[in-house]
Chimera marker file (.cmm) of the C-alpha trace (Angstrom):
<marker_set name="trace">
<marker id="1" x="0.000" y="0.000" z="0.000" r="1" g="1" b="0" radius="0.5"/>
<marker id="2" x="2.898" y="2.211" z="0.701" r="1" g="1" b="0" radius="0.5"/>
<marker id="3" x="4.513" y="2.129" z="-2.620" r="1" g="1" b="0" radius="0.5"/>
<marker id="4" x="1.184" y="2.223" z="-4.493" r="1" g="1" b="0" radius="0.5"/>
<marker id="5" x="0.135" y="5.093" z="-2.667" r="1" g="1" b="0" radius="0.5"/>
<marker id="6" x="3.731" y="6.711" z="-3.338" r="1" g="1" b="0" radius="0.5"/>
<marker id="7" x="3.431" y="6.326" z="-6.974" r="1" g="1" b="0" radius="0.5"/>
<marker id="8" x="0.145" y="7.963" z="-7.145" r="1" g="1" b="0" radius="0.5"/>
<marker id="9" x="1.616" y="10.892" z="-5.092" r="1" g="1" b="0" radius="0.5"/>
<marker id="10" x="4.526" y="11.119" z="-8.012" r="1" g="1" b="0" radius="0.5"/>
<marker id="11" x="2.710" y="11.049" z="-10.666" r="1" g="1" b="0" radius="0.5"/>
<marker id="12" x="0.477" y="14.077" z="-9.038" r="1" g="1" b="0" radius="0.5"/>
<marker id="13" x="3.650" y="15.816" z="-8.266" r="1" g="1" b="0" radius="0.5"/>
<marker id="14" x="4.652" y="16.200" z="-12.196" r="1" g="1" b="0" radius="0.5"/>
<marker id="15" x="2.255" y="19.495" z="-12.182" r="1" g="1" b="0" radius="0.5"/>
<marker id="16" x="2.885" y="20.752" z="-8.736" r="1" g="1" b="0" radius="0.5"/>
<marker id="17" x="-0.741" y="23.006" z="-8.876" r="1" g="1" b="0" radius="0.5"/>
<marker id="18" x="-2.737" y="19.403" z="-8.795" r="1" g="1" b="0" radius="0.5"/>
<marker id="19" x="-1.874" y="18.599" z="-4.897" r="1" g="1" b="0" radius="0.5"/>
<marker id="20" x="-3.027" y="21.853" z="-4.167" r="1" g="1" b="0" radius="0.5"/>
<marker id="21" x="-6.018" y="22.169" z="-6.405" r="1" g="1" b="0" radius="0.5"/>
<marker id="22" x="-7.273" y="18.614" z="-5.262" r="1" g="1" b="0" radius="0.5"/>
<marker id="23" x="-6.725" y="19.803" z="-1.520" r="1" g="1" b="0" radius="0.5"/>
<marker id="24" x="-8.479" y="23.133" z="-1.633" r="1" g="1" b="0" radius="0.5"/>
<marker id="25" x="-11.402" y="20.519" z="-4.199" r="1" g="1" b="0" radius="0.5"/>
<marker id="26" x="-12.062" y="18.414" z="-1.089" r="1" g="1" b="0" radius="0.5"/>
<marker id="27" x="-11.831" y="21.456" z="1.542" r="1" g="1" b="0" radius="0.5"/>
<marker id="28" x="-14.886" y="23.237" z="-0.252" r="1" g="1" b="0" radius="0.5"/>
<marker id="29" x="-16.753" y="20.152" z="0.160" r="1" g="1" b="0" radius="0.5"/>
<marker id="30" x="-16.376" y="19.183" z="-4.207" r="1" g="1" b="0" radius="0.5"/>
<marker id="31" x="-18.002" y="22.449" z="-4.919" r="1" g="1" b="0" radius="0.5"/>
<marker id="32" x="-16.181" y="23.611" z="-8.076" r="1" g="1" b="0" radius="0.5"/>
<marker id="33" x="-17.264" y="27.137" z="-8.054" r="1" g="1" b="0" radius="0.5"/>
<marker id="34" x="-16.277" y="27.737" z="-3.900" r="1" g="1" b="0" radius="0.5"/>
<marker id="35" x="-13.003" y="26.029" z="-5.116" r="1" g="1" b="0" radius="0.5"/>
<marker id="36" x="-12.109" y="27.799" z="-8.045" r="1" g="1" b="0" radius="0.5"/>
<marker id="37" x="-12.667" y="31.153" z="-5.818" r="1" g="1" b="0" radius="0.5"/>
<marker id="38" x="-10.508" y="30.062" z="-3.461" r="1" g="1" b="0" radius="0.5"/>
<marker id="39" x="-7.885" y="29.173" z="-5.797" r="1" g="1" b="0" radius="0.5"/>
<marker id="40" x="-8.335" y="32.385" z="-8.117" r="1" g="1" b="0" radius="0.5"/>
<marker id="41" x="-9.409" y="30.263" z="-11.194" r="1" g="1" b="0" radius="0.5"/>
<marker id="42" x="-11.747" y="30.042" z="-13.886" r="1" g="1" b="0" radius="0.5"/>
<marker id="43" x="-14.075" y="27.155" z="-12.950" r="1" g="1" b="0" radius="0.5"/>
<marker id="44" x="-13.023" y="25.385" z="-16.461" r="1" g="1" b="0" radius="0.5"/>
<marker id="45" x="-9.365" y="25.951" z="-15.311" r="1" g="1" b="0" radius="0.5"/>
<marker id="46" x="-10.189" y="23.764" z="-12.423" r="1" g="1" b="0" radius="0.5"/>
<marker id="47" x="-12.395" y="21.057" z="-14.575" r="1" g="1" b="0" radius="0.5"/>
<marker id="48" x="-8.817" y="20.601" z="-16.563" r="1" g="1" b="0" radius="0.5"/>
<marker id="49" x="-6.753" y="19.754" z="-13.282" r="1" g="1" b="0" radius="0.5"/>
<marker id="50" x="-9.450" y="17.509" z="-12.051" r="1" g="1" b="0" radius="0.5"/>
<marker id="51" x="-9.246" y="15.938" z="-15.820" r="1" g="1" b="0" radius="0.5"/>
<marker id="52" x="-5.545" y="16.175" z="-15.436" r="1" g="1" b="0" radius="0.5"/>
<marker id="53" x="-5.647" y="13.692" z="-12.028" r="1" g="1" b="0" radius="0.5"/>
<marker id="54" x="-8.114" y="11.337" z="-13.896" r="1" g="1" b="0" radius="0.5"/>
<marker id="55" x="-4.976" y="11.309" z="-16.580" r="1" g="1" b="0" radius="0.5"/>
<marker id="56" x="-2.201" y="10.850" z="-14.928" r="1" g="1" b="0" radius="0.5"/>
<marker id="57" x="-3.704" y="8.341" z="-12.136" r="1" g="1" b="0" radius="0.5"/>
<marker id="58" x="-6.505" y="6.746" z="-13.530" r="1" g="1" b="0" radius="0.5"/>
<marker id="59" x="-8.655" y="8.147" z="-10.624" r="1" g="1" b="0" radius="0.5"/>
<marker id="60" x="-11.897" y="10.047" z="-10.913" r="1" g="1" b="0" radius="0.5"/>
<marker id="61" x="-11.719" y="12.629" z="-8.036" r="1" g="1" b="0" radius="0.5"/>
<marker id="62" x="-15.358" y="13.229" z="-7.922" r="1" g="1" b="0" radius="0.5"/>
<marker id="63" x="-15.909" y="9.555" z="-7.539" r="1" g="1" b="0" radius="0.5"/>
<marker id="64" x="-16.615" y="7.775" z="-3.896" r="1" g="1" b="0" radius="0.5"/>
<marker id="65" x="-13.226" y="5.812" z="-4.571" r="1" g="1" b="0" radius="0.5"/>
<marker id="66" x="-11.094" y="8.370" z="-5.599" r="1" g="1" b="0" radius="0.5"/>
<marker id="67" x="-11.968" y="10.876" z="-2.878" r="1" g="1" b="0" radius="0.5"/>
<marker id="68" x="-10.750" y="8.177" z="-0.183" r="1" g="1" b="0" radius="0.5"/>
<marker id="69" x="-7.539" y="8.172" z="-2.341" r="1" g="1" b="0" radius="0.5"/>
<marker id="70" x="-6.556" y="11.271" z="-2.738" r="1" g="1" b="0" radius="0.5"/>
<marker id="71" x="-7.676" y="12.766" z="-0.016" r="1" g="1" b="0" radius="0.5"/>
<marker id="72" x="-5.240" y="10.336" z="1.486" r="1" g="1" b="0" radius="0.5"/>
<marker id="73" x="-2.624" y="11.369" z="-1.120" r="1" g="1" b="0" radius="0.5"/>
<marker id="74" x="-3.286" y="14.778" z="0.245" r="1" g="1" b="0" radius="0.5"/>
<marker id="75" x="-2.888" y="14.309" z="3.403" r="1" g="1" b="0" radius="0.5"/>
<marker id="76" x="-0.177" y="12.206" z="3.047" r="1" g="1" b="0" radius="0.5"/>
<marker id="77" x="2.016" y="14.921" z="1.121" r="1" g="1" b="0" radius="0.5"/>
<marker id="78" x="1.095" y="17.302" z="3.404" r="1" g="1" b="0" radius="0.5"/>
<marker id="79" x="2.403" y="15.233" z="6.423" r="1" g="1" b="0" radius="0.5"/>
<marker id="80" x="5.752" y="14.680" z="4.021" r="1" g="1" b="0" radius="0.5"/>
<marker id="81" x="6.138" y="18.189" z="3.606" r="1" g="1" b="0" radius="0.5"/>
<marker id="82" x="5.896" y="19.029" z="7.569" r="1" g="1" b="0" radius="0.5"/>
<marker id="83" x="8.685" y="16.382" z="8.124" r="1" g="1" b="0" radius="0.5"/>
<marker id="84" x="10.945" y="17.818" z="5.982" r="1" g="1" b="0" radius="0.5"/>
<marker id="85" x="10.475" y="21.152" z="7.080" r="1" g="1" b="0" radius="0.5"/>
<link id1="1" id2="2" r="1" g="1" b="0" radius="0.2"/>
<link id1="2" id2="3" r="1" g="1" b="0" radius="0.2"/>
<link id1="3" id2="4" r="1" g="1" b="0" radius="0.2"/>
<link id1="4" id2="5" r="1" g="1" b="0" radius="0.2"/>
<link id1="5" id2="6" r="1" g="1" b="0" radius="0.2"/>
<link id1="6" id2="7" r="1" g="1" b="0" radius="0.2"/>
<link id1="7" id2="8" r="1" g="1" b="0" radius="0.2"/>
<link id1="8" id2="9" r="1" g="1" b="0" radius="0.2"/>
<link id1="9" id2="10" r="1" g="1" b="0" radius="0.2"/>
<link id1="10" id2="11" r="1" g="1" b="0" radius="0.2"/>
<link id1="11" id2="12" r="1" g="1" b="0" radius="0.2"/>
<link id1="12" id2="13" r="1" g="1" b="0" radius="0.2"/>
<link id1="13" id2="14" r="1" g="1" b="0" radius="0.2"/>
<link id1="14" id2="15" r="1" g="1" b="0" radius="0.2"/>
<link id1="15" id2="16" r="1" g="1" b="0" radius="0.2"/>
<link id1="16" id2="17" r="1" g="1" b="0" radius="0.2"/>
<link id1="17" id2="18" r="1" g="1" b="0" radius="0.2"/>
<link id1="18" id2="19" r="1" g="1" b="0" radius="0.2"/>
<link id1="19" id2="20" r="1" g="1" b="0" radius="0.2"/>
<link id1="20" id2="21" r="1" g="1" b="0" radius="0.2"/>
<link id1="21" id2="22" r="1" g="1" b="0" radius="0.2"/>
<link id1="22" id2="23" r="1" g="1" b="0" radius="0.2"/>
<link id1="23" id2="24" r="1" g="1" b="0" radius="0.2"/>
<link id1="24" id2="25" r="1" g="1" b="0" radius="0.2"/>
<link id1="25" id2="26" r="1" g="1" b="0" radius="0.2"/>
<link id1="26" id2="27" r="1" g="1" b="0" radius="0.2"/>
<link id1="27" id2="28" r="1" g="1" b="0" radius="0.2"/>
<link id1="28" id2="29" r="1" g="1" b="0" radius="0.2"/>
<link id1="29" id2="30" r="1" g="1" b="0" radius="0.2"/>
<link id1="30" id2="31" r="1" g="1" b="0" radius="0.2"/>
<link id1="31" id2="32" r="1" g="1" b="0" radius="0.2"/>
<link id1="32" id2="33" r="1" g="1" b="0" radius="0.2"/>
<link id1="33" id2="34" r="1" g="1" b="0" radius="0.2"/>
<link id1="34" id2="35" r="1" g="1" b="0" radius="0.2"/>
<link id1="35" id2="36" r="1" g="1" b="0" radius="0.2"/>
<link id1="36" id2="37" r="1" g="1" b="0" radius="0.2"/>
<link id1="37" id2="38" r="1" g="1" b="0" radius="0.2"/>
<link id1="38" id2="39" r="1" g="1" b="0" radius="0.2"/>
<link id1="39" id2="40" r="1" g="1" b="0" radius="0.2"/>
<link id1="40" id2="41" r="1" g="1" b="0" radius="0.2"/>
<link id1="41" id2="42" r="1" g="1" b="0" radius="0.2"/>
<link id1="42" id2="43" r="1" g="1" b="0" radius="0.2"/>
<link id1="43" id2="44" r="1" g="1" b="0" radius="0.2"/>
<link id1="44" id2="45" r="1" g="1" b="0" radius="0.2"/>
<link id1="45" id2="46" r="1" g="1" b="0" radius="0.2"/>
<link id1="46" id2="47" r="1" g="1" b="0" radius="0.2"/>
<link id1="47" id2="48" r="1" g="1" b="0" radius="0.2"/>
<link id1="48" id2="49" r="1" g="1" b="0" radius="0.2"/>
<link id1="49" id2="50" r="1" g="1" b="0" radius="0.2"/>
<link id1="50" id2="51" r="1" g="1" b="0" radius="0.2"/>
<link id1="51" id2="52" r="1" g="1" b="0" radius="0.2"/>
<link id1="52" id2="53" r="1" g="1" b="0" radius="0.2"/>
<link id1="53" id2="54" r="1" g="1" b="0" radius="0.2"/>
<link id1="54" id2="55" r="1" g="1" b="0" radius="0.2"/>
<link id1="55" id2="56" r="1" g="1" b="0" radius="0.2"/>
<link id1="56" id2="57" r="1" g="1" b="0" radius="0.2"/>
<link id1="57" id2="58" r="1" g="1" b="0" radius="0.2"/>
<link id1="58" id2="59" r="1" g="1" b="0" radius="0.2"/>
<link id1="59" id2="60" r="1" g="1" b="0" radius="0.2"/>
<link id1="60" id2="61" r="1" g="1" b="0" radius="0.2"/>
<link id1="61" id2="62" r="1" g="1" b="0" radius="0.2"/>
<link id1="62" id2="63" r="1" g="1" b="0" radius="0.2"/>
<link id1="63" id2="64" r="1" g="1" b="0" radius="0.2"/>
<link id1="64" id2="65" r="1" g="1" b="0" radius="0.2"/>
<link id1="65" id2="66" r="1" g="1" b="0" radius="0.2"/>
<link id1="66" id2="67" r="1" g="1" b="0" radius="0.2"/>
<link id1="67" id2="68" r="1" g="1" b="0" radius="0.2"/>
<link id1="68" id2="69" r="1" g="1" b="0" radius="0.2"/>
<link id1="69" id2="70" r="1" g="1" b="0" radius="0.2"/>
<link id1="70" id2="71" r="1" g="1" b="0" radius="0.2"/>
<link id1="71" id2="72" r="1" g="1" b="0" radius="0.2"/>
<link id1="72" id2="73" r="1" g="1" b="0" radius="0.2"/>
<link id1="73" id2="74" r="1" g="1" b="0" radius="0.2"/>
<link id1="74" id2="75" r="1" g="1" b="0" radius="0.2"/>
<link id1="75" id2="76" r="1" g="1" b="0" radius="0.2"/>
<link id1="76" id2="77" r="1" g="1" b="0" radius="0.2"/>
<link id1="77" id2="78" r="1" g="1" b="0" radius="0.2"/>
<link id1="78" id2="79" r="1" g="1" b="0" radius="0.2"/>
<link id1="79" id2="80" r="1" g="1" b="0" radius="0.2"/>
<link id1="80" id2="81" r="1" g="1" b="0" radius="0.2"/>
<link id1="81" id2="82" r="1" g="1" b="0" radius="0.2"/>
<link id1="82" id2="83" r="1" g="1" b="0" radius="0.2"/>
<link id1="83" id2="84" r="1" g="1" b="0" radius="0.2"/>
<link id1="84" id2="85" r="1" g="1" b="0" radius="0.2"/>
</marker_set>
């Protein structure tokens, strides 16, 4: 699970705005137009990331399966980031 979960984290990390976008996504409760405020975006600018994740991971972040993924990845990267700091 490690690894796997890993891998999904690198492949996210290739554009370093989808972490973020997918965070701020899941902390306005998957409502694109409260997210794309908060990020200063055009609410199309955020359907492409979201189509970007599906892309690179294979994971639909609007689906039941791939919110309990990457809000893991998420949280996961954010924990990685506060270790190294």
């Amino acid at each position: 699970m490690d690894s796997w979960l890993r891998e999904l984290i690198t492949r996210l990390e290739a554009d370093p705005d989808l972490i973020r976008t997918l965070d701020a996504y899941y902390l306005h409760d998957m409502s694109r137009p409260a997210t794309a405020r908060a990020l200063g975006v055009h609410t199309r600018t955020l359907d492409y990331c979201l189509r970007r994740v599906h892309e690179l991971i294979g994971l639909r972040p609007t689906s039941t399966r791939g919110v309990r993924i990457l809000t893991a990845a998420v949280a996961w990267t954010f924990a990685d980031r506060l270790r190294e700091a």
